[in-house]
N, C-alpha and C positions, 0 to 999 in steps of 0.2 A: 629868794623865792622865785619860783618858774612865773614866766612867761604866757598865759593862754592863750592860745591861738583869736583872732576876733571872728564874727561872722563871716566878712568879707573873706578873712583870709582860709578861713573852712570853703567857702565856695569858690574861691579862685583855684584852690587843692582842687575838687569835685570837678571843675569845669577842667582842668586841665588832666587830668584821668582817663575822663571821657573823652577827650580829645587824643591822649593818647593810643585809647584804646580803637579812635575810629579809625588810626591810621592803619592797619590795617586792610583799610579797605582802597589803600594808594593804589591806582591805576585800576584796580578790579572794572569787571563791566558790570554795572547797576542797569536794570530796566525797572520804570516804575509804570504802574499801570495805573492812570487816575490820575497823575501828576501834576495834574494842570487847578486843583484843586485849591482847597486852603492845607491841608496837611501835608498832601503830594508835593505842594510849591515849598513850602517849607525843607521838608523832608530831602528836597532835593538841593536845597541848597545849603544844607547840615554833609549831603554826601559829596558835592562839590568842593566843600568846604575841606575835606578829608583827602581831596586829590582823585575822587572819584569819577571814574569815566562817564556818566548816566544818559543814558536816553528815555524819554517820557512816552508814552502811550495816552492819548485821552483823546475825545471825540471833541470837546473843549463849547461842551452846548449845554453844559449843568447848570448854569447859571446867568439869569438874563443881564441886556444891557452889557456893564464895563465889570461883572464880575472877574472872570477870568483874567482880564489886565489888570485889577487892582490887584489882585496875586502875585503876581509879577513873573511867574516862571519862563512867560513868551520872552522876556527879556532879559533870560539869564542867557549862560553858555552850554545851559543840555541838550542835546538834542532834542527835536519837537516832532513827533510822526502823530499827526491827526490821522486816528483811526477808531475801529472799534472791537474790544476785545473779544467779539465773538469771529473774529475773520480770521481762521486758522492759520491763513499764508502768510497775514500779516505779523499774525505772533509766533508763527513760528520764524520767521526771517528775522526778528528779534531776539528771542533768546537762542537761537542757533551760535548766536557770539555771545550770549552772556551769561556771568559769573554767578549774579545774583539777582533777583528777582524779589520786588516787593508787589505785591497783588492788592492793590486799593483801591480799584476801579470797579465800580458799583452805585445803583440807584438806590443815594444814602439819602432817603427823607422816609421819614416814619407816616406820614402822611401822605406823601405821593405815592411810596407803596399800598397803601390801602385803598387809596382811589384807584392805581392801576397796578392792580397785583399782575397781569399781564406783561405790562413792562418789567416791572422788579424780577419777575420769572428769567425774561429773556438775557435783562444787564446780569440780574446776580447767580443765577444758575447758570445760564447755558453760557455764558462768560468766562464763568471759572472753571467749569469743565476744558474750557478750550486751551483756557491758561494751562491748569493744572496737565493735559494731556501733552502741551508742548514741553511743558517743564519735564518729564516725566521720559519725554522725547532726546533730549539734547544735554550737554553736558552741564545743567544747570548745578552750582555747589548746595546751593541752598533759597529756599522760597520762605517768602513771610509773608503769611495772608494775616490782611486787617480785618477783624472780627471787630465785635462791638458788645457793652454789658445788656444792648439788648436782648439777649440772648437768655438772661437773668429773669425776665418779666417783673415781676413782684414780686420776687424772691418764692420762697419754701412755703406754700400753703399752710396757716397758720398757725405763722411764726409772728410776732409783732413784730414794727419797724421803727424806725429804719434800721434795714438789715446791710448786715456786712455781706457781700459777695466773694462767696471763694470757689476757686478753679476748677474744684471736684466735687461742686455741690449740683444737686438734682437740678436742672434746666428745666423752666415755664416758661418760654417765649410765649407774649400776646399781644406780636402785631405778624404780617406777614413780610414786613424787613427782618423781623429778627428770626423767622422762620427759614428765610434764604439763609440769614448769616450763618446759622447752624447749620443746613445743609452743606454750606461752603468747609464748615471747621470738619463735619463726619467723612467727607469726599476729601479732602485735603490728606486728614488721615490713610484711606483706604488706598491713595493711587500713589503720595508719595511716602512712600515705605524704603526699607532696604534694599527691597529686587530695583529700586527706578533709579536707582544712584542719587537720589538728589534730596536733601534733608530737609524737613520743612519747619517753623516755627508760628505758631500763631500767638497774634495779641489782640486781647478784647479793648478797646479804646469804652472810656469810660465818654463822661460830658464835654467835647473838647468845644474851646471859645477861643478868641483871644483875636485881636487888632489883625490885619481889615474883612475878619468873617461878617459876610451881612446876610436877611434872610432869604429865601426863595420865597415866589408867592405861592400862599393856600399851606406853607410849613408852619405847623408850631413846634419843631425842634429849635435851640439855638439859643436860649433862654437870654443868656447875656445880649447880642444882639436887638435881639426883638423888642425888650421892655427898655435897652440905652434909645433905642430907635425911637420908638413910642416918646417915649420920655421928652427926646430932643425935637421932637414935632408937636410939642402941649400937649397930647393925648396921652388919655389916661393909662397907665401900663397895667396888661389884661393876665389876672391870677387865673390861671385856667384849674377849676376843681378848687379855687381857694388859695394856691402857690401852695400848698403844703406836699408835693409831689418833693422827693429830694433827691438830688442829683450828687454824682462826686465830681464837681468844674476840674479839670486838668488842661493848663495853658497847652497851645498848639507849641509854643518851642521846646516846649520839654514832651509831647508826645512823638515828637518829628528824631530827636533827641535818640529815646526808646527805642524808636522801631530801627533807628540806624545803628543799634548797639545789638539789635534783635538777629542783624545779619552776623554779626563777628561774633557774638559769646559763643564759645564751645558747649556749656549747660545747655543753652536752648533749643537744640536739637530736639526735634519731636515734643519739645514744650510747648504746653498752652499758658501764658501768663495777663494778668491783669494789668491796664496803665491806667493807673487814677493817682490819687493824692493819698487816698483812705481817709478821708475826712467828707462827712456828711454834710449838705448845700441842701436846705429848701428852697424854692424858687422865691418865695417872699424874703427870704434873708436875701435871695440877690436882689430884688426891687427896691430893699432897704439901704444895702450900699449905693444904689446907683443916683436914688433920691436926692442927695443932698447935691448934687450936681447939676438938678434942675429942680429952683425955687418954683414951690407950687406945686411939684408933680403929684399925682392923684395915682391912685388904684382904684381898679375894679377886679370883682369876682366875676369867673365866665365859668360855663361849663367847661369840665374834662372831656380834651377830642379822645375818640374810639383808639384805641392803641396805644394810649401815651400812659407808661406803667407808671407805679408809685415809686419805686428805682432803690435805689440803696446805696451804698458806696462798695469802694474796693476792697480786698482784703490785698496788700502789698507785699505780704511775706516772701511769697514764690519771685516778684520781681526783685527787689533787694537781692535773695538767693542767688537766684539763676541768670538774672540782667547786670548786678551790682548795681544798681541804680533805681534813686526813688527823684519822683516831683519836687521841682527846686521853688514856684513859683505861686505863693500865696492866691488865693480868692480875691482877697483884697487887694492886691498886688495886682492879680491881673486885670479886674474889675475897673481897678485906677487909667490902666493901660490904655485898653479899651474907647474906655469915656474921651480921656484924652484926647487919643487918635480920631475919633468922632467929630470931634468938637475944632480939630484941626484939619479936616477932610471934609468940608464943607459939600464937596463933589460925591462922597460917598455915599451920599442919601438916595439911596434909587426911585425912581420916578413915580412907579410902579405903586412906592408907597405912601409919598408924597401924594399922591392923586387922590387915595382912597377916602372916603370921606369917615366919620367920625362913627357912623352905622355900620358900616361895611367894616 
């Protein structure tokens, strides 16, 4: 009688695929814009990992306090050029030597865009025009700009939910991040074309989390974070609209994973594709795994902030297809991760939130 393969040995196959298939990207010149991030840092040591040459781009002021050192990209081996991607000469002296280009540099809070859609205008517009013109300039092989499911809104006007999101369904963005991001995916299309030499790929990131992401203040993006946080300081964790908004959570290593597979698949050319799990997440099912990790923990109901859509999950077919690759890393799974990391990073608690009192 055969043999079946186990779990383990199905995913040591998958990890070793993908690994083969990033070498590819041996010696290439990677520029990442944003890199200083939780996905960038990541991302970048998925392409390092591959034998990749990378140099980072980011202004490295997204996040207050020891965000950006808890990341850790200042301590890898990529290059670091503190800048900002709206300074032509800098980006262009950038990708003037490089192969490929991932464009992830952007004011990503759904709530700091809406207090200052001024700003969002200047990072996520005039940014990526600057990108995309340099790209469009110089012998770039391929660009991959990070979109987002906000772009989705609440799906297809009266459709019930939770709705599946697919790649070529009708777009309601309703905040003004997801507004940018769209203009970024139609400008992306329009400049890089056939006449620019240079092929572009976009990927919508669904809810990404995962160990040592923390939040920014005045954000209610980040759900895992904010209610482990809450949680681990006795305060009650805050259902905003009730937690019944549902999210698709996709761990940061397997989106970092994606977008470096986004650069070498041949399919992806001029593709737009989805990175989620395809599995629906209400915010109250995350408050319910997180719970049993801190006796006592309490909920409360809060109003839903201006922007924050009712969400939906991935449709994954087109990734599978075109990426060969889906999400390796349960809710649960990552959820556990998380808490953990929390709970052993004492120093991770930022001040900012510690301070805040119980009202506030």
């Amino acid at each position: 009688m055969p043999v079946l393969p186990s779990m383990s040995d199905k995913a040591a196959t998958t990890e070793e695929t993908v690994r083969s298939r990033l070498d590819k990207l041996r010696d290439a010149r990677v520029v990442v814009t944003g890199g200083g991030g939780l996905v960038g840092s990541r991302l970048v040591a998925v392409l390092r990992r591959s034998g990749a040459a990378v140099t980072v781009l980011d202004r490295m002021d997204a996040y207050p306090e020891r965000g950006h050192e808890i990341f850790g990209v200042a301590r890898g081996d990529a290059r670091m050029v503190i800048g900002d991607v709206r300074d032509a000469d800098t980006v262009g002296a950038l990708l003037r030597e490089a192969d490929f280009v991932v464009h992830a540099a952007a004011y990503a809070d759904v709530a700091a865009c809406t207090r200052r859609p001024d700003i969002a205008f200047r990072a996520n517009v005039e940014g990526t025009q600057v990108v995309l013109e340099q790209a469009a300039k110089y012998p770039v092989r391929r660009l991959v700009l990070v979109s987002s499911a906000s772009v989705y809104g609440d799906g297809v006007p009266g459709t019930g939910g939770p709705q599946v999101f697919h790649e070529d369904q009708p777009l309601f963005p309703v905040s003004v991040y997801a507004n940018s991001k769209l203009w970024a995916e139609h400008q992306t299309r329009l400049m890089l074309n056939a006449a620019s030499g240079t092929e572009y790929a976009v990927v919508r990131y669904f809810s990404v989390y995962g160990e040592p992401q923390i939040p920014k203040p005045g954000s209610h993006s980040w759900m895992v974070p904010w209610l482990s946080l809450q949680a681990r300081l006795g305060r009650p964790m805050r259902l905003n609209g009730g937690g019944v908004q549902v999210r698709d959570l996709v761990h940061v290593d397997d989106i970092a994973e994606a977008t470096a597979l986004a650069l070498t698949e041949e399919q992806m050319a001029a593709q737009t594709v989805n990175i989620g799990t395809g599995i629906p997440t209400s915010v109250r099912e995350v408050a319910d795994l997180i719970a049993p990790y801190f006796p006592g923990a309490r909920r409360i109901v809060t109003p839903r902030p201006e922007g924050d859509p009712l969400g939906g999950y991935a449709s994954t077919e087109r990734a599978r297809e075109l990426l060969r690759w889906q999400a390796g890393i349960s809710v649960r799974e990552g959820v556990d991760r998380y808490v953990k990391w929390l709970l052993a990073t004492p120093d991770a608690m930022p001040r900012w939130l510690s301070d805040m009192t119980d009202q506030e």
